[in-house]
MOPAC internal coordinates of N, CA, C and O (Angstrom, degrees):
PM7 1SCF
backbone

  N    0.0000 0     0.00 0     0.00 0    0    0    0
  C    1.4370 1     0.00 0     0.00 0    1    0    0
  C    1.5292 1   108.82 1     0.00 0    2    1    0
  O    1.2310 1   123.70 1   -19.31 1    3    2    1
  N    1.3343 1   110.52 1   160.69 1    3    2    1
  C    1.5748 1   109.13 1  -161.03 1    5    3    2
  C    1.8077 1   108.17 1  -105.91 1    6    5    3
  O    1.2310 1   119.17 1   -26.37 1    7    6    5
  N    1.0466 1   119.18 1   153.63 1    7    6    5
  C    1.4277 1   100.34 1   166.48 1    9    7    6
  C    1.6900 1   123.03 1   -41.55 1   10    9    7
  O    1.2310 1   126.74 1   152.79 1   11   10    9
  N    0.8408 1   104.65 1   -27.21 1   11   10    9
  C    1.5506 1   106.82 1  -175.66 1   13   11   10
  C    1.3744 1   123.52 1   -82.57 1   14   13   11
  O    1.2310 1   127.46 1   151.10 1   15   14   13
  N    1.2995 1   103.25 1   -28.90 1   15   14   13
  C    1.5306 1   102.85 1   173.64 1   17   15   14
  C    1.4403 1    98.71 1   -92.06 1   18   17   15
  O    1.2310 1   122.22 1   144.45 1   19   18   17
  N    1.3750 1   113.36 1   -35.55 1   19   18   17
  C    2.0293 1    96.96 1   174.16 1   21   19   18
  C    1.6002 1   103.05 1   -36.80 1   22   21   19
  O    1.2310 1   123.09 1   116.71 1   23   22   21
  N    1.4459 1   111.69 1   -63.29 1   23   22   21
  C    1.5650 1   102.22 1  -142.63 1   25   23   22
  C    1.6564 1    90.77 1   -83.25 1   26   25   23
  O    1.2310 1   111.89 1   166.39 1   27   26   25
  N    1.3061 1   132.89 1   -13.61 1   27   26   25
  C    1.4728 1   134.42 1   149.98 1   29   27   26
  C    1.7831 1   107.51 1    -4.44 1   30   29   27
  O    1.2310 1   142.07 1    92.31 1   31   30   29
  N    2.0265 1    74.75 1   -87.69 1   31   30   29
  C    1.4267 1   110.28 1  -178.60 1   33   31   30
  C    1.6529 1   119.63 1   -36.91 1   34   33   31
  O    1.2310 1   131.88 1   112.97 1   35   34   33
  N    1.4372 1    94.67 1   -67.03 1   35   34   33
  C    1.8259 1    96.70 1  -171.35 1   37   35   34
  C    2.2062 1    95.95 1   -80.56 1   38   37   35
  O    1.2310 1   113.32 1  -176.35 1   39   38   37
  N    0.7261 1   130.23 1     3.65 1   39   38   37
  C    1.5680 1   115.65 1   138.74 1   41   39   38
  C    1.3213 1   124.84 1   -63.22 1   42   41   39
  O    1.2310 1   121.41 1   116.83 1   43   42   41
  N    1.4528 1   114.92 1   -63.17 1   43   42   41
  C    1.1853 1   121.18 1   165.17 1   45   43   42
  C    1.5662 1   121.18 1   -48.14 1   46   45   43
  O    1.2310 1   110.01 1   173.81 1   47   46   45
  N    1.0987 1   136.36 1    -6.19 1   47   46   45
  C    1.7947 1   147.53 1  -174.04 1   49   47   46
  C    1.5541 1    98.37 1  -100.77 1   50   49   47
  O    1.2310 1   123.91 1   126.34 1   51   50   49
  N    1.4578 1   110.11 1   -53.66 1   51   50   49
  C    1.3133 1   110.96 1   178.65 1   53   51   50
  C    1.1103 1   131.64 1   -68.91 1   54   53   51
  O    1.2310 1   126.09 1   155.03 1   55   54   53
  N    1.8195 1   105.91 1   -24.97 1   55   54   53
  C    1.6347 1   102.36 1   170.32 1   57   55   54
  C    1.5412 1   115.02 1   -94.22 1   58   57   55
  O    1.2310 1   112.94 1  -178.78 1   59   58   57
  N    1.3697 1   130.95 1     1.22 1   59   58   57
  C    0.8535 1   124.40 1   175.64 1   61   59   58
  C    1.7975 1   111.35 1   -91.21 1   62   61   59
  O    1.2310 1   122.40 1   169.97 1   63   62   61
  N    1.7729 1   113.02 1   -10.03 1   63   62   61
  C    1.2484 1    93.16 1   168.17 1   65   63   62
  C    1.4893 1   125.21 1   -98.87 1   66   65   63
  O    1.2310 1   131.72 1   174.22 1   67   66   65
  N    2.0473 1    94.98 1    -5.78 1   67   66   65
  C    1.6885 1    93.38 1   168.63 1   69   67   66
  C    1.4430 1   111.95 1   -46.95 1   70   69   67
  O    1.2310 1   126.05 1   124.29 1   71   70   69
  N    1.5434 1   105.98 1   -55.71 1   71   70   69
  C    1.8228 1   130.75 1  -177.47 1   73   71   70
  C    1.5113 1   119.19 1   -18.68 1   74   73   71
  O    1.2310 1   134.85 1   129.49 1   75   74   73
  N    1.5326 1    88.88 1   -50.51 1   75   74   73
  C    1.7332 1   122.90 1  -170.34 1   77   75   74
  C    1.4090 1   104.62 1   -63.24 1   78   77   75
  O    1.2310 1   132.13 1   127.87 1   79   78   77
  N    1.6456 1    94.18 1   -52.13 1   79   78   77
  C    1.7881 1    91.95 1  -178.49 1   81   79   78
  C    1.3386 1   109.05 1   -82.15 1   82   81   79
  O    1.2310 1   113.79 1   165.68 1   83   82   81
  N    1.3764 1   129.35 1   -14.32 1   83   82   81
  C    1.2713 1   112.12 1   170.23 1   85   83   82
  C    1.7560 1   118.02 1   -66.74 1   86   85   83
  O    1.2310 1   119.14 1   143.52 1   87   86   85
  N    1.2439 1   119.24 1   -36.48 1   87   86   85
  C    1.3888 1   112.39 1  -156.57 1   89   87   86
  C    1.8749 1    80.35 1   -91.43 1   90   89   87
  O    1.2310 1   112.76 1   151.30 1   91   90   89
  N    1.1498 1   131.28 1   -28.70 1   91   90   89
  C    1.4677 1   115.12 1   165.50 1   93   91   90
  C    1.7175 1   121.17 1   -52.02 1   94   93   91
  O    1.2310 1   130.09 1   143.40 1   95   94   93
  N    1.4057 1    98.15 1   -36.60 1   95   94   93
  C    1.5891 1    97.23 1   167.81 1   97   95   94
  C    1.6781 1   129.52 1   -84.61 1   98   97   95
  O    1.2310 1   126.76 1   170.59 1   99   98   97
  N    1.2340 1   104.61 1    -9.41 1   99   98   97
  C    1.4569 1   125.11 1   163.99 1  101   99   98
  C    1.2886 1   114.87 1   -73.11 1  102  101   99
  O    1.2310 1   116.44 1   138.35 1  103  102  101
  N    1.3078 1   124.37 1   -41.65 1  103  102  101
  C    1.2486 1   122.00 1   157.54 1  105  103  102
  C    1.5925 1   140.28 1   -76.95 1  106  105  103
  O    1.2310 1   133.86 1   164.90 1  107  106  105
  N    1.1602 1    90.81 1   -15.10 1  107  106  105
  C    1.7530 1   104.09 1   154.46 1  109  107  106
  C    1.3289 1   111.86 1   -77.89 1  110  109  107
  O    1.2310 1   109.61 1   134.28 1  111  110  109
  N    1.2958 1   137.09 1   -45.72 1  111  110  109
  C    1.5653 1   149.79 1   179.57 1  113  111  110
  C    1.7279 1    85.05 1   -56.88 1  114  113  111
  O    1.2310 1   105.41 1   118.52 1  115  114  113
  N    1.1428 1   144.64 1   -61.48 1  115  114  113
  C    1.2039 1   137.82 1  -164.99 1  117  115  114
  C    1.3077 1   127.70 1   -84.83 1  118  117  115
  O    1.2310 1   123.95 1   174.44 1  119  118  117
  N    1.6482 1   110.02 1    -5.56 1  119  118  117
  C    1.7321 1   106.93 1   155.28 1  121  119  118
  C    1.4333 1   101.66 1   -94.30 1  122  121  119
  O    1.2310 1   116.08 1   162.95 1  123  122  121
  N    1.5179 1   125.05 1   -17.05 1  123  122  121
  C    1.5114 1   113.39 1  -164.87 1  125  123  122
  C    1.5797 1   106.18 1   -84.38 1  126  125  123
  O    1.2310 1   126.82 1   173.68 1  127  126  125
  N    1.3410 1   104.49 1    -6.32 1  127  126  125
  C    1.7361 1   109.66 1   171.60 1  129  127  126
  C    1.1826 1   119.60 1   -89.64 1  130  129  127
  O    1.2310 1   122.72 1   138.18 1  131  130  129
  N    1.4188 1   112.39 1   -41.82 1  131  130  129
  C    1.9745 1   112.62 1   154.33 1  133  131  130
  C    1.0553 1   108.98 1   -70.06 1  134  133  131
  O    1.2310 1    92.78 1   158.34 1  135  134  133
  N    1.3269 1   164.08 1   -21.66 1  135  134  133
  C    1.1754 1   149.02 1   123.87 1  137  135  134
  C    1.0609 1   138.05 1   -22.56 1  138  137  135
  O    1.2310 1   112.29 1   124.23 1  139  138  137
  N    1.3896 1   132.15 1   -55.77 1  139  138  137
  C    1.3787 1   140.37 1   104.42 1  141  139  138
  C    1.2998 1   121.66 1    27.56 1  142  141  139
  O    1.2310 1   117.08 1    84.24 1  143  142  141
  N    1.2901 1   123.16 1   -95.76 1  143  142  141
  C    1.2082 1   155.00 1  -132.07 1  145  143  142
  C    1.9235 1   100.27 1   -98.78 1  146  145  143
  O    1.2310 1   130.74 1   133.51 1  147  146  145
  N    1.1129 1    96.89 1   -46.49 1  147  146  145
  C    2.1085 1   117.53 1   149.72 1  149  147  146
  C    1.3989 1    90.69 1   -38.75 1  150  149  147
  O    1.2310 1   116.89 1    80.89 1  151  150  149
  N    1.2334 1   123.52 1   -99.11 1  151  150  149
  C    1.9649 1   134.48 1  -148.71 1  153  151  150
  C    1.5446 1    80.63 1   -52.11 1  154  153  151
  O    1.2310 1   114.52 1   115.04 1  155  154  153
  N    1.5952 1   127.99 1   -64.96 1  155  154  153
  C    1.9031 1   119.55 1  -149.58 1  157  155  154
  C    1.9864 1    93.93 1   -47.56 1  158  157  155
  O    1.2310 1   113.84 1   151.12 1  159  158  157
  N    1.4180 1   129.26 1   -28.88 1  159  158  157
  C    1.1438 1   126.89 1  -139.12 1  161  159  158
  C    1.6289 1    80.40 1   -98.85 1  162  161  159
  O    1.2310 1   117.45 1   133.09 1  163  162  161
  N    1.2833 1   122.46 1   -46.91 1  163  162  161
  C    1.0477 1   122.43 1  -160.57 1  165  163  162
  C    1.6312 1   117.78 1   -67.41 1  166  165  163
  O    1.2310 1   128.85 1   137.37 1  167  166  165
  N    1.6236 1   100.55 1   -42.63 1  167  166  165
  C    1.5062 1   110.46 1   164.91 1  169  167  166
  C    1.4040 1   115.23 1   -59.64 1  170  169  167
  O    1.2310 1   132.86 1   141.46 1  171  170  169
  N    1.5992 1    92.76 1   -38.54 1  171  170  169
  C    1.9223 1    76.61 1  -172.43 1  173  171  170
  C    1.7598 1   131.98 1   -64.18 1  174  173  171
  O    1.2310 1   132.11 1   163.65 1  175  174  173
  N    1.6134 1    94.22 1   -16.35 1  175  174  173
  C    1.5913 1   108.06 1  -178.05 1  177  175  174
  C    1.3143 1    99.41 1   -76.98 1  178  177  175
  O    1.2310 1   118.41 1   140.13 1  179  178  177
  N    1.6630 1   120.63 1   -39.87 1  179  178  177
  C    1.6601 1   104.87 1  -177.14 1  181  179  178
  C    1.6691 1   122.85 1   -56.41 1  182  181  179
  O    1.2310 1   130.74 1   153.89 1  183  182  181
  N    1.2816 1    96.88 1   -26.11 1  183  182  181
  C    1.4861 1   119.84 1  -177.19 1  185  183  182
  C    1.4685 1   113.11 1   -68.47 1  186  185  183
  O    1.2310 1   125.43 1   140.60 1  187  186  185
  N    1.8160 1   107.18 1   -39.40 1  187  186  185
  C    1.7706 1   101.19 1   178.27 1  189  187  186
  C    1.6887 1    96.35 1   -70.58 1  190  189  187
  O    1.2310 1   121.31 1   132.02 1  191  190  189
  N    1.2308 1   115.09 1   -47.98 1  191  190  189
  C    1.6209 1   115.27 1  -174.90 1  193  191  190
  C    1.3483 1   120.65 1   -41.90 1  194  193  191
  O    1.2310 1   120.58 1   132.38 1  195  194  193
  N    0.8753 1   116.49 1   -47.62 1  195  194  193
  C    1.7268 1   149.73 1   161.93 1  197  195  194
  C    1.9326 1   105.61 1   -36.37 1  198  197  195
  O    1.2310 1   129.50 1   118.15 1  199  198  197
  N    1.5082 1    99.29 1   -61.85 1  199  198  197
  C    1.7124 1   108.75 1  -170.36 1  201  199  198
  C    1.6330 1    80.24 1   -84.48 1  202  201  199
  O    1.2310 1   104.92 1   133.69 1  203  202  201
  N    1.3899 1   145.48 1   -46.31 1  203  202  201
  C    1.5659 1   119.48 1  -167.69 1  205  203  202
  C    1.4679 1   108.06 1   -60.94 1  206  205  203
  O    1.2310 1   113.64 1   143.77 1  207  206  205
  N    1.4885 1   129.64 1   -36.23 1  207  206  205
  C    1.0392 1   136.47 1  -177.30 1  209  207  206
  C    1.3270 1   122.42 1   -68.34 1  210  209  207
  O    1.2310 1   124.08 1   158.58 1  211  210  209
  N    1.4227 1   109.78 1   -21.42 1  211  210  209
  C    1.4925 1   115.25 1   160.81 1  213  211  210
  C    1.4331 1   105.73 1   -73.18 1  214  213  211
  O    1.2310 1   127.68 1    99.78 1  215  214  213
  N    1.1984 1   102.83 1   -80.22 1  215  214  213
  C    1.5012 1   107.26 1   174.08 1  217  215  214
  C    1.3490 1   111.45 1   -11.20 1  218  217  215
  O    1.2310 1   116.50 1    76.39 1  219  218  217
  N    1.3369 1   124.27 1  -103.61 1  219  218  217
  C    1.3669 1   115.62 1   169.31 1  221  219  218
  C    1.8588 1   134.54 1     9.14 1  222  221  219
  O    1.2310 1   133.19 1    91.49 1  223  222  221
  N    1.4252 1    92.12 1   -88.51 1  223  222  221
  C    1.2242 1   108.68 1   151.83 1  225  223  222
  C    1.4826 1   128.13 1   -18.95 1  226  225  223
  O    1.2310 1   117.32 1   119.99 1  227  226  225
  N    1.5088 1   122.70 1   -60.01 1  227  226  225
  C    1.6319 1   136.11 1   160.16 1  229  227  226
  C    1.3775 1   109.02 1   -53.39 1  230  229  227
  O    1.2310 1   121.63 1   153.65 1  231  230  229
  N    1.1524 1   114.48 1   -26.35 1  231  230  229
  C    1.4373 1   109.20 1  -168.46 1  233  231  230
  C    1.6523 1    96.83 1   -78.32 1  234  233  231
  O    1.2310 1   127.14 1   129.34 1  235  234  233
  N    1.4397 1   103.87 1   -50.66 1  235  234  233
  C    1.8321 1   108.07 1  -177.54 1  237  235  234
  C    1.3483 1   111.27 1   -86.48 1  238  237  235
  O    1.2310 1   119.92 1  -164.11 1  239  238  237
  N    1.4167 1   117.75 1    15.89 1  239  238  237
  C    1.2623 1   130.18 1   138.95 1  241  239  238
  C    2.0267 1   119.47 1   -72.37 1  242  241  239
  O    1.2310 1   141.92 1   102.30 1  243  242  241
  N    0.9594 1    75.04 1   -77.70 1  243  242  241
  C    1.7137 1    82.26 1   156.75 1  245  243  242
  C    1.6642 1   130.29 1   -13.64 1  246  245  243
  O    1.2310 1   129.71 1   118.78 1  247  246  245
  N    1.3961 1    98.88 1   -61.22 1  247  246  245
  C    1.4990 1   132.84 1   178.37 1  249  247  246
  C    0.9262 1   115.47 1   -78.13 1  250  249  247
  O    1.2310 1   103.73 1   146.84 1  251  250  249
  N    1.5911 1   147.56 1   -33.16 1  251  250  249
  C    0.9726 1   167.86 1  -109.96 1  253  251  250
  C    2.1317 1    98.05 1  -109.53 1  254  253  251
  O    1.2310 1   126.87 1   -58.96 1  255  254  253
  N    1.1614 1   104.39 1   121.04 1  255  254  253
  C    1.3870 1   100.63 1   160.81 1  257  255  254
  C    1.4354 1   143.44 1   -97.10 1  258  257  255
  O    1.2310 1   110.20 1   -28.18 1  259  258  257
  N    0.9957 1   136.02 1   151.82 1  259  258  257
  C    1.3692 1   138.38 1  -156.85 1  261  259  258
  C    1.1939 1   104.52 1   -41.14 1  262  261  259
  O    1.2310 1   105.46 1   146.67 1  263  262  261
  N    1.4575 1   144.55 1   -33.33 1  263  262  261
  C    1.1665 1   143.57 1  -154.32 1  265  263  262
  C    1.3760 1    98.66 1  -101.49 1  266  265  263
  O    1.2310 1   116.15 1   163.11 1  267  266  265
  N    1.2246 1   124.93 1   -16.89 1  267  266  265
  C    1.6017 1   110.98 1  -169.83 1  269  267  266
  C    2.0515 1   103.32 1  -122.26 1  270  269  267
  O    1.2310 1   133.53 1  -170.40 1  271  270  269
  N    1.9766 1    91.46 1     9.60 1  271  270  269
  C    1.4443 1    91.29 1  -173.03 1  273  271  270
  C    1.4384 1   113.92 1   -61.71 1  274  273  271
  O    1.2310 1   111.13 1   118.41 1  275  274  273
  N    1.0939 1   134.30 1   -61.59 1  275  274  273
  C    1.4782 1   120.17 1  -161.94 1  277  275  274
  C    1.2104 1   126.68 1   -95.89 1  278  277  275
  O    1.2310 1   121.99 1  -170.32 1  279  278  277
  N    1.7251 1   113.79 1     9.68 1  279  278  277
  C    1.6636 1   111.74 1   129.16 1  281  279  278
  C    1.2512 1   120.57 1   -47.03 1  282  281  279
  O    1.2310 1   120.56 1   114.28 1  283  282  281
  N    1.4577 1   116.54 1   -65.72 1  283  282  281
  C    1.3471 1   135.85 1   168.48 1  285  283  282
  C    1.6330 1   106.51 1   -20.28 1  286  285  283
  O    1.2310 1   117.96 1   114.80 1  287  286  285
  N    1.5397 1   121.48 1   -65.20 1  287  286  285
  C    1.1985 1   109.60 1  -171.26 1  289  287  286
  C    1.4870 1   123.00 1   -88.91 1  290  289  287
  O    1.2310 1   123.07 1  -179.64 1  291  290  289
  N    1.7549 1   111.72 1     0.36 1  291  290  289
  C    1.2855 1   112.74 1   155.63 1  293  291  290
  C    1.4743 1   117.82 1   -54.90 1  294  293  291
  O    1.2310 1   129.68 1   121.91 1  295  294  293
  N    1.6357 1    98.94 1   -58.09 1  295  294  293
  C    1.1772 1    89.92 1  -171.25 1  297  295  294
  C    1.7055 1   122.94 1   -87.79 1  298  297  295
  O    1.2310 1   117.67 1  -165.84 1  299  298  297
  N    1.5778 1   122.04 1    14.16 1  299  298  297
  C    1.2425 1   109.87 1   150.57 1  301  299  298
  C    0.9004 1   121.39 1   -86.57 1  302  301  299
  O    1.2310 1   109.73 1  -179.60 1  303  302  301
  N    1.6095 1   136.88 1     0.40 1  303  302  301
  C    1.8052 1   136.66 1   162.23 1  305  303  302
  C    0.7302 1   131.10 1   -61.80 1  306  305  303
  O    1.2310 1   123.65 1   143.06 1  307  306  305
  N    1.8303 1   110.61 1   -36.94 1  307  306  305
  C    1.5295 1   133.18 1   162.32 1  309  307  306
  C    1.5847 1   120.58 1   -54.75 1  310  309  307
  O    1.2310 1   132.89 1   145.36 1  311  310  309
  N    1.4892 1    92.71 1   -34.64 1  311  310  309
  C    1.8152 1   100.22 1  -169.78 1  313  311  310
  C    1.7897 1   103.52 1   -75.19 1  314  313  311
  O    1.2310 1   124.37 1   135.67 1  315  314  313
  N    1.3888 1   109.21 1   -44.33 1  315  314  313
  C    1.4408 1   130.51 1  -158.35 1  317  315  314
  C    1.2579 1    91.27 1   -82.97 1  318  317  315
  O    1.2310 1   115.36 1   157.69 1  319  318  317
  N    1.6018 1   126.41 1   -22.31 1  319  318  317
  C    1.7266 1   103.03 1  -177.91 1  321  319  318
  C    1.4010 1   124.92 1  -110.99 1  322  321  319
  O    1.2310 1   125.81 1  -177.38 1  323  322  321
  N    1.6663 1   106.44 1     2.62 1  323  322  321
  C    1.9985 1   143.95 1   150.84 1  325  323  322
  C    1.5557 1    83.86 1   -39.89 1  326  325  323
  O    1.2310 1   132.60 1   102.94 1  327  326  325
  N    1.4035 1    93.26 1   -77.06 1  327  326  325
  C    1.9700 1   110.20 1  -154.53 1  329  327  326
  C    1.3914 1   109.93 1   -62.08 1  330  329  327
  O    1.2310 1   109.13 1   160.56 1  331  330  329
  N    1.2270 1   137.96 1   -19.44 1  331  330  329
  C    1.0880 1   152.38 1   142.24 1  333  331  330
  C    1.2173 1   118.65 1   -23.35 1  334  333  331
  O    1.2310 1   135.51 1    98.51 1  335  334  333
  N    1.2492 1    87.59 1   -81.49 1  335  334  333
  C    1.7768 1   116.24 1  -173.02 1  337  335  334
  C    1.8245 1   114.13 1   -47.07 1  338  337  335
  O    1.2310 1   135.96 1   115.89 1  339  338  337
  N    1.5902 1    86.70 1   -64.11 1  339  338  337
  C    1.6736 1   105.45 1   171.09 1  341  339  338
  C    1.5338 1   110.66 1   -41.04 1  342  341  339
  O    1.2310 1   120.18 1   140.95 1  343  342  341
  N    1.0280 1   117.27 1   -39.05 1  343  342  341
  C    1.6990 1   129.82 1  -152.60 1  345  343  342
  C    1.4693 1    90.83 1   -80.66 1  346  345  343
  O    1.2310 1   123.14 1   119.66 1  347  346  345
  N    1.6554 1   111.58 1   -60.34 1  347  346  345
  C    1.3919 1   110.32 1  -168.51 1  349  347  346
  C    1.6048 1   116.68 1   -74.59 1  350  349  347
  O    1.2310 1   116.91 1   172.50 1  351  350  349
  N    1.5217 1   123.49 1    -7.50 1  351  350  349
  C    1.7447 1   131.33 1   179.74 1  353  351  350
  C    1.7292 1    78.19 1   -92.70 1  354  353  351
  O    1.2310 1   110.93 1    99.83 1  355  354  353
  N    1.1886 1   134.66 1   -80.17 1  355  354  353
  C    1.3122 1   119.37 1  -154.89 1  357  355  354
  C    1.9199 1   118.43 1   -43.08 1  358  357  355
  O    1.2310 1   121.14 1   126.72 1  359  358  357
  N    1.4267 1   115.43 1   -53.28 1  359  358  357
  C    1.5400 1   120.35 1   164.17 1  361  359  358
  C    1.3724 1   109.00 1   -44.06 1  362  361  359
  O    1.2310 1   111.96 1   139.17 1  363  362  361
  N    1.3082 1   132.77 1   -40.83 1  363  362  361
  C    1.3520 1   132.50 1  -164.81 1  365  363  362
  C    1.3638 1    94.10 1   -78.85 1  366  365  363
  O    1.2310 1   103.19 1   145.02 1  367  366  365
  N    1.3478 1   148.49 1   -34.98 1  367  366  365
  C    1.2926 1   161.07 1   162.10 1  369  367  366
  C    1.6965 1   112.80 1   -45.52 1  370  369  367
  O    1.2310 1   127.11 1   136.22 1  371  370  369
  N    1.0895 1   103.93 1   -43.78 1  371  370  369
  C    1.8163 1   109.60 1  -171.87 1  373  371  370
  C    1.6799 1   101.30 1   -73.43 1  374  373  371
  O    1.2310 1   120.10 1   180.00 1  375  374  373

């Protein structure tokens, strides 16, 4: 074999194991997006639970009588500033 096809050859060796690791990293890129895409789904349901639980809450805010009002709105500040919070760590996440 000639010099030329040696270094032919071991070019061709070397780019075929960049190749290798690329489609190995392509396939990591493609569980880490269903993976991914799992947690975005998963956060996002805590988040509706989160806004029903406010919701709620407003409603027995709503209802709420003078005597039990500003427990009531303690504890919807607490609820409303959870959902808040959650809302703004999860976006900061995406």
């Amino acid at each position: 074999m000639s010099k030329r096809d040696d270094y032919i050859e071991k070019m061709k060796l070397q780019l075929d194991e960049v190749n290798a690791k690329i489609t190995s990293l392509e396939a990591k890129g493609q569980r880490a997006k269903a993976d991914a895409a799992d947690k975005y789904e998963e956060e996002m349901e805590k988040l509706r639970q989160q806004s029903q639980l406010a919701l709620t809450k407003l409603d027995e805010l709503k209802a709420a009588g003078e005597d039990s009002w500003d427990a009531m709105v303690a504890e919807m500040e607490k609820i409303r500033d959870a959902f808040v919070h959650s809302f703004k760590y999860f976006k900061s996440q995406i």
